[in-house]
PQR file with spaces between the fields and no chain letter, atoms N, CA, C, O and H, PARSE charges and radii, in Angstrom:
ATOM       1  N    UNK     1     -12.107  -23.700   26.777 -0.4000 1.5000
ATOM       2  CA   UNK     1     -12.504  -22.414   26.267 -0.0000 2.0000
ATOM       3  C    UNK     1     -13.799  -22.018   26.955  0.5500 1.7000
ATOM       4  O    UNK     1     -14.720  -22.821   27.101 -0.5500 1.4000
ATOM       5  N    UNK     2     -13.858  -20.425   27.484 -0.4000 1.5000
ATOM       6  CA   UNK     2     -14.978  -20.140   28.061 -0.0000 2.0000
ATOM       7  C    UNK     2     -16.179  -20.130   26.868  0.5500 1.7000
ATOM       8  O    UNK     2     -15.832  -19.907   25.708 -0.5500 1.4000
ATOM       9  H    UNK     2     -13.109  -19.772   27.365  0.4000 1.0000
ATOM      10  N    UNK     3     -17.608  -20.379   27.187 -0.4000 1.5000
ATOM      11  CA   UNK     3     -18.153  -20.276   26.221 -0.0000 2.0000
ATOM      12  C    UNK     3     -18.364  -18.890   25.561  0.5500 1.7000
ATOM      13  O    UNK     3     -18.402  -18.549   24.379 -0.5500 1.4000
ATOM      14  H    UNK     3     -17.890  -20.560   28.129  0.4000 1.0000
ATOM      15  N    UNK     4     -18.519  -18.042   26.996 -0.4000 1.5000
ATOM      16  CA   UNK     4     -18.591  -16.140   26.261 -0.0000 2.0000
ATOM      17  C    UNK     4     -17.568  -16.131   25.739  0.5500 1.7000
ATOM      18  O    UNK     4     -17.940  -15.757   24.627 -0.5500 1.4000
ATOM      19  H    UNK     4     -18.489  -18.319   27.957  0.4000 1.0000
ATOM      20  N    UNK     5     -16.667  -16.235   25.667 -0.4000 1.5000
ATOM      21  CA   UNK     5     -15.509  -16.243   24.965 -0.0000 2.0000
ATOM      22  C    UNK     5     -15.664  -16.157   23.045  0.5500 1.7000
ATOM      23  O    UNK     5     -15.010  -15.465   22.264 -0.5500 1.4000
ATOM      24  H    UNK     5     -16.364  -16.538   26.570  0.4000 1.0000
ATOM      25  N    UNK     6     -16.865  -17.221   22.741 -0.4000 1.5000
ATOM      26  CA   UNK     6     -17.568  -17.496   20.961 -0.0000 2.0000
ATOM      27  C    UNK     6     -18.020  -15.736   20.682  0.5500 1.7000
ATOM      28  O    UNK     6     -17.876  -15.110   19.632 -0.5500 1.4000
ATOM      29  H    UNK     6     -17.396  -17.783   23.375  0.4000 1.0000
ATOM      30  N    UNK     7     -18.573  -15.254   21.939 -0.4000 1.5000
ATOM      31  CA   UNK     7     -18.808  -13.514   21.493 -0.0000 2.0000
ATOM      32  C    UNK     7     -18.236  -12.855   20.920  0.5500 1.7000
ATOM      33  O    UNK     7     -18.836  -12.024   20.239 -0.5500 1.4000
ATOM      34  H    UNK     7     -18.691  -15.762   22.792  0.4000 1.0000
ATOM      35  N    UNK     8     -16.732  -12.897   20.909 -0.4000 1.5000
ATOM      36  CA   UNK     8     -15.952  -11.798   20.763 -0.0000 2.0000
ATOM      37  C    UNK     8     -14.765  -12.642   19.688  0.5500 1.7000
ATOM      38  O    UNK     8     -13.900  -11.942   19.162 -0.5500 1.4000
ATOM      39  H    UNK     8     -16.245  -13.572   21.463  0.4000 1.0000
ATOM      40  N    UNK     9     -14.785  -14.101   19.419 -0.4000 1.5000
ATOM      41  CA   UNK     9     -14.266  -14.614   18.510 -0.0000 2.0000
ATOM      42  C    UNK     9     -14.441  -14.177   16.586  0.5500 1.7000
ATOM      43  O    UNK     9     -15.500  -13.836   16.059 -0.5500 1.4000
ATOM      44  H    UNK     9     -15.488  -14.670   19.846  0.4000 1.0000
ATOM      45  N    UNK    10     -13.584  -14.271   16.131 -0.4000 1.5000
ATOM      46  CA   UNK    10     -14.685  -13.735   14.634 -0.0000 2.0000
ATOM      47  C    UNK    10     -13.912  -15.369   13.243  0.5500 1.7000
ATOM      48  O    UNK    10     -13.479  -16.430   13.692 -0.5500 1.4000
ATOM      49  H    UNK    10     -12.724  -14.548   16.559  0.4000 1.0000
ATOM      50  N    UNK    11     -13.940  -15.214   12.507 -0.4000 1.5000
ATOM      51  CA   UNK    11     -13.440  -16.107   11.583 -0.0000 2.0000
ATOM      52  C    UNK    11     -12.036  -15.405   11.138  0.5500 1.7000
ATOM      53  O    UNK    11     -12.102  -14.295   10.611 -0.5500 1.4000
ATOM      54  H    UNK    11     -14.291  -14.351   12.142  0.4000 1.0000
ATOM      55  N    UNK    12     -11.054  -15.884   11.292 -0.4000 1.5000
ATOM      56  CA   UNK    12      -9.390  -15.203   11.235 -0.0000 2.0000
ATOM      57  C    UNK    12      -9.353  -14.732    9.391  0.5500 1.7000
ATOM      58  O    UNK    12      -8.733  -13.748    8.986 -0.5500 1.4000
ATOM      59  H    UNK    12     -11.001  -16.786   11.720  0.4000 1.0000
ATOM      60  N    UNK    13     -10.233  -15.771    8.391 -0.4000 1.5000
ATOM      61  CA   UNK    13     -10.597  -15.184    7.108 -0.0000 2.0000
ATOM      62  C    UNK    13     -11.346  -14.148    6.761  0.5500 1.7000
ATOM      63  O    UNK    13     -11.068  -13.179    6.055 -0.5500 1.4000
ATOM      64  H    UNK    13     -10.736  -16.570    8.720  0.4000 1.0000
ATOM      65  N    UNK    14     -12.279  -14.423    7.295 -0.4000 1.5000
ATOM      66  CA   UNK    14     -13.500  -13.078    6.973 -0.0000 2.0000
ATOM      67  C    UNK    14     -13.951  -12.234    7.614  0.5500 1.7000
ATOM      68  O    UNK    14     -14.847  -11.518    7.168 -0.5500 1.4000
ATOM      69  H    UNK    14     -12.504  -15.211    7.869  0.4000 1.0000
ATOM      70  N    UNK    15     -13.559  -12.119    8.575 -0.4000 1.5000
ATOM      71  CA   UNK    15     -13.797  -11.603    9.815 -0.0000 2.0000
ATOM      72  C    UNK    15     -15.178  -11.375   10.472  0.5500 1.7000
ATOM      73  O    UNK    15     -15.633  -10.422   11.104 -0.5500 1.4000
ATOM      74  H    UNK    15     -12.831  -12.700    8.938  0.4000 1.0000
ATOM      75  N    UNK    16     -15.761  -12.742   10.060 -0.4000 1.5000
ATOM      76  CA   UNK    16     -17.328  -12.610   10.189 -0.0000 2.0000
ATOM      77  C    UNK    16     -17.380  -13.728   11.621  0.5500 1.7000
ATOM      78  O    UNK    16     -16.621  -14.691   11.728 -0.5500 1.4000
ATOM      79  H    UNK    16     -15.390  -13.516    9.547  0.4000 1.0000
ATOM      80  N    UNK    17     -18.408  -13.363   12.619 -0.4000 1.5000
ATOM      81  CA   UNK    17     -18.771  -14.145   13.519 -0.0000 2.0000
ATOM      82  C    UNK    17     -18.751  -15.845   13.165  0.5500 1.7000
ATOM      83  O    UNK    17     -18.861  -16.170   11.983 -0.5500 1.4000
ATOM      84  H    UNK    17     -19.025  -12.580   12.533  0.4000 1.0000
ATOM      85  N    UNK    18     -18.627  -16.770   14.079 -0.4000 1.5000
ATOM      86  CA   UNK    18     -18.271  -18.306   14.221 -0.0000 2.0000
ATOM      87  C    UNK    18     -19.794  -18.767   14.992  0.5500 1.7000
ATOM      88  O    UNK    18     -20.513  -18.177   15.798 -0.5500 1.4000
ATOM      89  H    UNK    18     -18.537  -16.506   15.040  0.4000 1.0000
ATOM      90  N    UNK    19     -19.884  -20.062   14.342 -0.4000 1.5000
ATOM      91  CA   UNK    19     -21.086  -20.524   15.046 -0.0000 2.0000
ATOM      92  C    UNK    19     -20.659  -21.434   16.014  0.5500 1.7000
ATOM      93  O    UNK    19     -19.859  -22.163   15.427 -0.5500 1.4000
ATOM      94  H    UNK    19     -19.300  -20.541   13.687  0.4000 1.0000
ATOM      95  N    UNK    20     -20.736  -21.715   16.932 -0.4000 1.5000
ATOM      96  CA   UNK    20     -20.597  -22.362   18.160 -0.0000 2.0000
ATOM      97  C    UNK    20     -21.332  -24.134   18.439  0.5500 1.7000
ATOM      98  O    UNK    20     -22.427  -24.283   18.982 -0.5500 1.4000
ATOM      99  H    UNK    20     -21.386  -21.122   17.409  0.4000 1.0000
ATOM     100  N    UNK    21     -20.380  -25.436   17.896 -0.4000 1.5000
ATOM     101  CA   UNK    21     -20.623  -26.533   17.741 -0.0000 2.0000
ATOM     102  C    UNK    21     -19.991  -27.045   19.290  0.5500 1.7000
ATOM     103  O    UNK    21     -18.774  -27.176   19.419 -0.5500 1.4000
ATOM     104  H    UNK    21     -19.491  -25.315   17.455  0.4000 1.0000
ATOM     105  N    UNK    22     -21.021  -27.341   20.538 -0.4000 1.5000
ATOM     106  CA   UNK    22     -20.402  -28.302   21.796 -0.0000 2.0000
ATOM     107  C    UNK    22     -20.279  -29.710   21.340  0.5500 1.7000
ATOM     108  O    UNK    22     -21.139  -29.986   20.504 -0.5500 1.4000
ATOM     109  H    UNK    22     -22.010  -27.234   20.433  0.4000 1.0000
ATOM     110  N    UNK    23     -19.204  -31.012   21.728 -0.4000 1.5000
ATOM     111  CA   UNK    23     -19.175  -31.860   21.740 -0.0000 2.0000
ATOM     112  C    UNK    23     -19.275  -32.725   22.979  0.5500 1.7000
ATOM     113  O    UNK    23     -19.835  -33.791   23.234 -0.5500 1.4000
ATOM     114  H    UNK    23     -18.505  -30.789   22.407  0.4000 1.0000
ATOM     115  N    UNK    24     -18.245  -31.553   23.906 -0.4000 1.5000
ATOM     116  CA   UNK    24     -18.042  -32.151   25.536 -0.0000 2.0000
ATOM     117  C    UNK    24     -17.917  -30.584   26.187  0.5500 1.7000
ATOM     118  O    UNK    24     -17.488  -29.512   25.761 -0.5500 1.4000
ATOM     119  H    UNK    24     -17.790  -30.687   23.699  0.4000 1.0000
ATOM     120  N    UNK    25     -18.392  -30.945   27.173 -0.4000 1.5000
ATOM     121  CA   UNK    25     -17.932  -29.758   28.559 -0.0000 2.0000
ATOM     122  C    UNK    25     -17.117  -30.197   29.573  0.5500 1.7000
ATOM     123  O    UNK    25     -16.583  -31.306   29.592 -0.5500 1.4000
ATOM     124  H    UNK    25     -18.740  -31.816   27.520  0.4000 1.0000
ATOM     125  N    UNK    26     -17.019  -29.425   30.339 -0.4000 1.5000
ATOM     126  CA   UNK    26     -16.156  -29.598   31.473 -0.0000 2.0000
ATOM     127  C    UNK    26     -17.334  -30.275   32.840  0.5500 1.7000
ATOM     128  O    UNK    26     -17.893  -29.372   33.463 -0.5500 1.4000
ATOM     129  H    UNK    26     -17.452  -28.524   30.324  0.4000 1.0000
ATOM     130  N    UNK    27     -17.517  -31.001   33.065 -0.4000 1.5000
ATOM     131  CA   UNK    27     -18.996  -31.530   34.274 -0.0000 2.0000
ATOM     132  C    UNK    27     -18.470  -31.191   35.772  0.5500 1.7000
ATOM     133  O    UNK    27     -18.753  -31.616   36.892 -0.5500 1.4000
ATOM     134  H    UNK    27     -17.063  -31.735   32.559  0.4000 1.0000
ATOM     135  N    UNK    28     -17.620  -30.277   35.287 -0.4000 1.5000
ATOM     136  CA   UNK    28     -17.413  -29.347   36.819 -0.0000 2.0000
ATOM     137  C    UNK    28     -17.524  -28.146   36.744  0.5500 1.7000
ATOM     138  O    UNK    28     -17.714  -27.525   37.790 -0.5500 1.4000
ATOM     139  H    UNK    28     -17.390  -29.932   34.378  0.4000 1.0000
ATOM     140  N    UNK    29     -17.438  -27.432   35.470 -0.4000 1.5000
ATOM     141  CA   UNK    29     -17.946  -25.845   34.662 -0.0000 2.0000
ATOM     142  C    UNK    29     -18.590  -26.225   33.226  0.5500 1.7000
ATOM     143  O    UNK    29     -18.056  -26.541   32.163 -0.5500 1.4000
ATOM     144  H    UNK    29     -17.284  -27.937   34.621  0.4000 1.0000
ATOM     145  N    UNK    30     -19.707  -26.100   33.539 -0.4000 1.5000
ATOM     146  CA   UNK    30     -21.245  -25.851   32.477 -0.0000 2.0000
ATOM     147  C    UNK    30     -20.209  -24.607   31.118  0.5500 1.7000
ATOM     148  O    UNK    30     -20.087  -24.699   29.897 -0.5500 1.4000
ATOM     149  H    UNK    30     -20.141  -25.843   34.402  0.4000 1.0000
ATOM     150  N    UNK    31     -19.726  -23.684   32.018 -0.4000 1.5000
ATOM     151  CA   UNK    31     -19.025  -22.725   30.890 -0.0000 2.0000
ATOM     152  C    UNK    31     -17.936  -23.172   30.036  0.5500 1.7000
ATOM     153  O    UNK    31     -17.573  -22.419   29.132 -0.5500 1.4000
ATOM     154  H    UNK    31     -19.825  -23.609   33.010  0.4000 1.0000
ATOM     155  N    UNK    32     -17.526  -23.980   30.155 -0.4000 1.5000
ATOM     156  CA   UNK    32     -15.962  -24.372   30.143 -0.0000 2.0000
ATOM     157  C    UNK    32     -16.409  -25.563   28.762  0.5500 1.7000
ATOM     158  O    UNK    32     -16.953  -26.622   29.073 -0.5500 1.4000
ATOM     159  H    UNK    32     -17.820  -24.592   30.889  0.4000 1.0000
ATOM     160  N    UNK    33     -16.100  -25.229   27.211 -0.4000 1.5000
ATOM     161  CA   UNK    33     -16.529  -26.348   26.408 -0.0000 2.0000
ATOM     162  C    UNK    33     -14.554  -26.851   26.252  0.5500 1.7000
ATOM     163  O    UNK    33     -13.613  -26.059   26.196 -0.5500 1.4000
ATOM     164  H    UNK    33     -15.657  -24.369   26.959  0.4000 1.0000
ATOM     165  N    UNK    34     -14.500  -28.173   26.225 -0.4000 1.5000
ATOM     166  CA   UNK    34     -13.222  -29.096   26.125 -0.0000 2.0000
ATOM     167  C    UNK    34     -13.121  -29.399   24.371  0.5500 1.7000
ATOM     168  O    UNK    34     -12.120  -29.400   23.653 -0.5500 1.4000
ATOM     169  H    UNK    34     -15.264  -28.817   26.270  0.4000 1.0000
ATOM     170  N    UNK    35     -14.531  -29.643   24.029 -0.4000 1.5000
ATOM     171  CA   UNK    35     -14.131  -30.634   22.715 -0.0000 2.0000
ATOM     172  C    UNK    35     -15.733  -29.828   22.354  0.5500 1.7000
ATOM     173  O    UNK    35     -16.663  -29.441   23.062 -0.5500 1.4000
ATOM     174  H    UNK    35     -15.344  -29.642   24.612  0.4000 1.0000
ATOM     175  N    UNK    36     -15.379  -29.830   20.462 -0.4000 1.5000
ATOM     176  CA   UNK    36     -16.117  -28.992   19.382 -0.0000 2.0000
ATOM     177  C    UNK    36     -15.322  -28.303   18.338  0.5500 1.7000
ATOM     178  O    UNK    36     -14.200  -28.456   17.855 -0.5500 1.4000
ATOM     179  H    UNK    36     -14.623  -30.144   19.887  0.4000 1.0000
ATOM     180  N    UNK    37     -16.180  -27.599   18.190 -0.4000 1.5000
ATOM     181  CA   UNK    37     -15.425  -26.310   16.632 -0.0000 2.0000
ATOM     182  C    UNK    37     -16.652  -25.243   16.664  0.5500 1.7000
ATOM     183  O    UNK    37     -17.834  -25.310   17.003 -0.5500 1.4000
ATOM     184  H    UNK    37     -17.092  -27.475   18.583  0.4000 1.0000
ATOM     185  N    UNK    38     -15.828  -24.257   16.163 -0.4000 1.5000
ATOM     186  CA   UNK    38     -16.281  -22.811   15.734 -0.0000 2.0000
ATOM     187  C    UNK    38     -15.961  -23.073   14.044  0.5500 1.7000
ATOM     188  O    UNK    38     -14.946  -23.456   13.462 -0.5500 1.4000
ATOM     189  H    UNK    38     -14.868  -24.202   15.887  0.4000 1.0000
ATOM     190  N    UNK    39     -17.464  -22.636   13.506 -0.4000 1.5000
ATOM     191  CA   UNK    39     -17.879  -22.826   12.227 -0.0000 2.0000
ATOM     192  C    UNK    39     -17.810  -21.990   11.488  0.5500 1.7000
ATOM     193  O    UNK    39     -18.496  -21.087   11.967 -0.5500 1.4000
ATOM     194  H    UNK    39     -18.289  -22.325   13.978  0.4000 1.0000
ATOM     195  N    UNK    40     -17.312  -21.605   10.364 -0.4000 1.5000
ATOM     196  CA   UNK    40     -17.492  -20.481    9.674 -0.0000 2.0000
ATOM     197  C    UNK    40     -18.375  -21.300    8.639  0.5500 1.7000
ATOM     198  O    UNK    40     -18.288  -22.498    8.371 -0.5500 1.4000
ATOM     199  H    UNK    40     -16.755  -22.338    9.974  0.4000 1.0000
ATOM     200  N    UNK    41     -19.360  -20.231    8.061 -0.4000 1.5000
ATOM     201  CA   UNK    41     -20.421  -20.828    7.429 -0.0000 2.0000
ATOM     202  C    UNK    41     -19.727  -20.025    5.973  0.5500 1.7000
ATOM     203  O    UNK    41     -19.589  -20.637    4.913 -0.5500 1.4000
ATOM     204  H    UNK    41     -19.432  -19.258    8.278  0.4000 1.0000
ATOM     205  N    UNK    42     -19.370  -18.693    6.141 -0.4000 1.5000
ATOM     206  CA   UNK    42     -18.978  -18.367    4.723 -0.0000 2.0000
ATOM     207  C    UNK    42     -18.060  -18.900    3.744  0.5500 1.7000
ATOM     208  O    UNK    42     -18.130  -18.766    2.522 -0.5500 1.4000
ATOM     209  H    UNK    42     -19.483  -18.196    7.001  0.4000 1.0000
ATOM     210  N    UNK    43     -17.065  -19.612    4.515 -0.4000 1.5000
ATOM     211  CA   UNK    43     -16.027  -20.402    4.065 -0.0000 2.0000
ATOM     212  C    UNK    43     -16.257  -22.068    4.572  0.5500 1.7000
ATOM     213  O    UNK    43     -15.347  -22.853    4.306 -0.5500 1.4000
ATOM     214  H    UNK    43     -17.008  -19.721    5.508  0.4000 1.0000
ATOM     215  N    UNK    44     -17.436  -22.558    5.274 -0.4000 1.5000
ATOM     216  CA   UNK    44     -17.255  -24.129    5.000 -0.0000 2.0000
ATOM     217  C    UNK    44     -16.102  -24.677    5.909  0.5500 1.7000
ATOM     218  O    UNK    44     -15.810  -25.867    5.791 -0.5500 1.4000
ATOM     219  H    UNK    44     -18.175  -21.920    5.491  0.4000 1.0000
ATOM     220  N    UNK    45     -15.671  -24.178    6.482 -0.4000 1.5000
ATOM     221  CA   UNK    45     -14.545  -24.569    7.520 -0.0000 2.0000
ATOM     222  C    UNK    45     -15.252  -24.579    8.983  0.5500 1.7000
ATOM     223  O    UNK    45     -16.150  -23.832    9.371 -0.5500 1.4000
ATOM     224  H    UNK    45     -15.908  -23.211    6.578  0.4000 1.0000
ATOM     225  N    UNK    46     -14.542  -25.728    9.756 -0.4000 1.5000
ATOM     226  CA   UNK    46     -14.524  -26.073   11.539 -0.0000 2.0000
ATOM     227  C    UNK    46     -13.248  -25.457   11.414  0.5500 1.7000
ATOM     228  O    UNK    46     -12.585  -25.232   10.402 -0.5500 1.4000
ATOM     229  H    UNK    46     -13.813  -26.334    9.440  0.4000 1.0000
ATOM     230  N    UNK    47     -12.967  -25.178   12.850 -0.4000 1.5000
ATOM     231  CA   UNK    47     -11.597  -24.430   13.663 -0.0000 2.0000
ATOM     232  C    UNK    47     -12.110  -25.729   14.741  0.5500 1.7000
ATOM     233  O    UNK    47     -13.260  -26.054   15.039 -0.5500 1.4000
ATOM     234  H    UNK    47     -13.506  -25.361   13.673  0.4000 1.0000
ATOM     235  N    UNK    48     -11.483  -26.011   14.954 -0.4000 1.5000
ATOM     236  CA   UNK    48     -11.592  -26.956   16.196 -0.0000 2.0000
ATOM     237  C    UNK    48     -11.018  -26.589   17.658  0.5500 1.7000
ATOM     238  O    UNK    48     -10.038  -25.860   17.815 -0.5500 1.4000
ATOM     239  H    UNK    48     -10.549  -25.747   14.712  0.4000 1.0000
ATOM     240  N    UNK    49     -11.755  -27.188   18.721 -0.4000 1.5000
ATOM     241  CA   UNK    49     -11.764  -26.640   19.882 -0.0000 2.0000
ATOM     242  C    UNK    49     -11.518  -28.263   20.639  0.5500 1.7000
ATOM     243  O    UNK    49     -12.291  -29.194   20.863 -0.5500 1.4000
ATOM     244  H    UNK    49     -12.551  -27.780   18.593  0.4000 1.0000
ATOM     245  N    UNK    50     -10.047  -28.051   20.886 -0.4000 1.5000
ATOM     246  CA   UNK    50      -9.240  -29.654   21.505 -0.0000 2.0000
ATOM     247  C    UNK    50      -8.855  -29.298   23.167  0.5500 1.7000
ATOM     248  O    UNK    50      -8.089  -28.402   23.521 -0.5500 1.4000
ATOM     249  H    UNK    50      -9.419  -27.295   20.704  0.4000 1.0000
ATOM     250  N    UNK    51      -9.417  -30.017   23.856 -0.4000 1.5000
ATOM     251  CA   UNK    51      -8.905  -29.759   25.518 -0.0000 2.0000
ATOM     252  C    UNK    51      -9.122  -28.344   25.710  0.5500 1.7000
ATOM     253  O    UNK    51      -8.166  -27.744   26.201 -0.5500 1.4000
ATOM     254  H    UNK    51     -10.040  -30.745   23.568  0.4000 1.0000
ATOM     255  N    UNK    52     -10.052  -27.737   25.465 -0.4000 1.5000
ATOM     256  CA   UNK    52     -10.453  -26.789   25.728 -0.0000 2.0000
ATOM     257  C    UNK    52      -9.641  -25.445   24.987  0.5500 1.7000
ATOM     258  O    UNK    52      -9.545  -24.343   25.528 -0.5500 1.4000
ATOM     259  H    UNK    52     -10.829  -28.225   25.066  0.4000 1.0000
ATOM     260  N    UNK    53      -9.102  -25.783   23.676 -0.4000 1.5000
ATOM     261  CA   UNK    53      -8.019  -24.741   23.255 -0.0000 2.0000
ATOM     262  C    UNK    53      -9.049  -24.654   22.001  0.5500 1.7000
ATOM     263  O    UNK    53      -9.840  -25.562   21.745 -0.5500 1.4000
ATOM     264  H    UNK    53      -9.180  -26.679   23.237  0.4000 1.0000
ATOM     265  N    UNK    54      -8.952  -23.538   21.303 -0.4000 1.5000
ATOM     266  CA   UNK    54      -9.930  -23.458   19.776 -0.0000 2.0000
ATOM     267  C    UNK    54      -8.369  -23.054   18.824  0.5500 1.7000
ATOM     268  O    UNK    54      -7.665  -22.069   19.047 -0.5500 1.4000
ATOM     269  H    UNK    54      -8.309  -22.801   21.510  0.4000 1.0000
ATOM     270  N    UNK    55      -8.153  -23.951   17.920 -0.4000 1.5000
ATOM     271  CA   UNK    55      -7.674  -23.313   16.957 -0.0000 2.0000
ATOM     272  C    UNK    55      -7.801  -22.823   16.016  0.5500 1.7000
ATOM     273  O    UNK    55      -8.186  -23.437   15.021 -0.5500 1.4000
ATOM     274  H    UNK    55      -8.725  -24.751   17.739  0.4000 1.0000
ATOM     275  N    UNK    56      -7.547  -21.671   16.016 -0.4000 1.5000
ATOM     276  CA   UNK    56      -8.101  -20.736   14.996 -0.0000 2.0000
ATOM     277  C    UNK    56      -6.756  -19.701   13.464  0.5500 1.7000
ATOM     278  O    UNK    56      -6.432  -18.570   13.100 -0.5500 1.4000
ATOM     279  H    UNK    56      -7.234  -21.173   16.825  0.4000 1.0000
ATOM     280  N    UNK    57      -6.471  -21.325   13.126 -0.4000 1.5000
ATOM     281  CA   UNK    57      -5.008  -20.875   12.396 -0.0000 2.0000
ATOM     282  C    UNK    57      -6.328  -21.000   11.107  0.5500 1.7000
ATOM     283  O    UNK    57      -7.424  -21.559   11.060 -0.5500 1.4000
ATOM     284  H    UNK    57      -6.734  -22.244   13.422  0.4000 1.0000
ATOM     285  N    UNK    58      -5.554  -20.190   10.208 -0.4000 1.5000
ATOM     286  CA   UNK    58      -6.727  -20.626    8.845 -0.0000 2.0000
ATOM     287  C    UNK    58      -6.373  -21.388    7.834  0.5500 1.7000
ATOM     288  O    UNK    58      -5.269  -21.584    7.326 -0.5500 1.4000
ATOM     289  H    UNK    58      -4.664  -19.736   10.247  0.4000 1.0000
ATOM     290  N    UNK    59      -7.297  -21.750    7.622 -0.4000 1.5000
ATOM     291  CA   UNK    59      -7.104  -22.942    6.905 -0.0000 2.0000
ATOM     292  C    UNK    59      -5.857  -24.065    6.141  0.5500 1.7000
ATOM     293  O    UNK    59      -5.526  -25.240    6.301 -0.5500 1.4000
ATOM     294  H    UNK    59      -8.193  -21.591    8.035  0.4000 1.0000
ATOM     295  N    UNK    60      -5.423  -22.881    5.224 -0.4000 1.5000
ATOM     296  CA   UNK    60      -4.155  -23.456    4.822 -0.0000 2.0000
ATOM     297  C    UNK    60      -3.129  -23.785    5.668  0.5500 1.7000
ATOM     298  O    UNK    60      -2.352  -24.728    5.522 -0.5500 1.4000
ATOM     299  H    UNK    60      -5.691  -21.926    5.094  0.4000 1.0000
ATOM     300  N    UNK    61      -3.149  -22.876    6.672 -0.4000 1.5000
ATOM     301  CA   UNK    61      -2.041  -23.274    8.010 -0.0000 2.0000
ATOM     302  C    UNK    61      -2.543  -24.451    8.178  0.5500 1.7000
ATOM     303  O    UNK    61      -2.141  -25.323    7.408 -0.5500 1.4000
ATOM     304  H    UNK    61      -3.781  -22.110    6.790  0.4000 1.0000
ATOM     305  N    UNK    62      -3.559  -24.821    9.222 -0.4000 1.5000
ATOM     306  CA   UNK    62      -3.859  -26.492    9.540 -0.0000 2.0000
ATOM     307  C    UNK    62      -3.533  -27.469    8.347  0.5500 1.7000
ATOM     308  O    UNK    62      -2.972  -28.495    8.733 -0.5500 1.4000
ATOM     309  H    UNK    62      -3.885  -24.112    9.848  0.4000 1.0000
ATOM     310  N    UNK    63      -3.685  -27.419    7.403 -0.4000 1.5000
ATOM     311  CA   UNK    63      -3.807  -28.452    6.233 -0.0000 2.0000
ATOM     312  C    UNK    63      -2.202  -29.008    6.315  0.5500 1.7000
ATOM     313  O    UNK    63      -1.743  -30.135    6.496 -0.5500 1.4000
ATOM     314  H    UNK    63      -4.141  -26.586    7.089  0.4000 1.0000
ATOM     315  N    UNK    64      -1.417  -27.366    6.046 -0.4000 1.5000
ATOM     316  CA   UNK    64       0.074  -27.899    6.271 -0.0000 2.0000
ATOM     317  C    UNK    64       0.694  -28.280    7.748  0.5500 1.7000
ATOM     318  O    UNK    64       1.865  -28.567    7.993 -0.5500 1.4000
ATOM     319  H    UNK    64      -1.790  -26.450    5.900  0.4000 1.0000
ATOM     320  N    UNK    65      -0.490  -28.198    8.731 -0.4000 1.5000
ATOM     321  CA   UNK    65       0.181  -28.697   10.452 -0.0000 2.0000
ATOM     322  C    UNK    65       0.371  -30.349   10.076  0.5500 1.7000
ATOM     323  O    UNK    65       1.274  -31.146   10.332 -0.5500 1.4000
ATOM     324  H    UNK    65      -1.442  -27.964    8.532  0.4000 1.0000
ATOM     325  N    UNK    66      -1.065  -30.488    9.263 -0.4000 1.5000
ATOM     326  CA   UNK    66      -1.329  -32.106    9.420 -0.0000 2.0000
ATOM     327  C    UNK    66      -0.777  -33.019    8.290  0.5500 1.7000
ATOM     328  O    UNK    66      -1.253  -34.120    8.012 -0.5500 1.4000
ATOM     329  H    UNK    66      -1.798  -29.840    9.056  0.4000 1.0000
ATOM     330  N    UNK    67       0.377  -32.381    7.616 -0.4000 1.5000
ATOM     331  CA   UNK    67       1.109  -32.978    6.424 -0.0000 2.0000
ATOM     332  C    UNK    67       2.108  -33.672    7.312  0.5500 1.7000
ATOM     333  O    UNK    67       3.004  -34.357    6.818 -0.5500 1.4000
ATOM     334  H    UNK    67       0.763  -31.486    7.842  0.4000 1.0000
């Protein structure tokens, strides 16, 4: 995921801006985050950001991906 990319992202619940958590980058693009989450602070939820993909299903969706 590009990092400008967190600009224009919003929370799929509230439609309020995501805070931007890096874990890993790409050490061939500084822009490019692989591993993290986009935070919603109003709702207490990570969206997680796997191989460079952010998923941004809400909440109840993931809960039932991982049943």
């Amino acid at each position: 995921m590009q990092r400008d990319l967190v600009e224009i992202l919003v929370c799929p619940v509230t439609k309020e801006p995501l805070d931007l958590v890096i874990d890993a980058l790409d050490p061939e693009d500084e822009n490019e985050i692989l591993q993290g989450h986009l935070y919603s602070k109003s709702i207490d939820f990570k969206y997680p950001i796997e191989d460079g993909i952010p998923n941004l299903l809400p909440p109840e969706m993931q809960q039932a991906e991982n049943l």
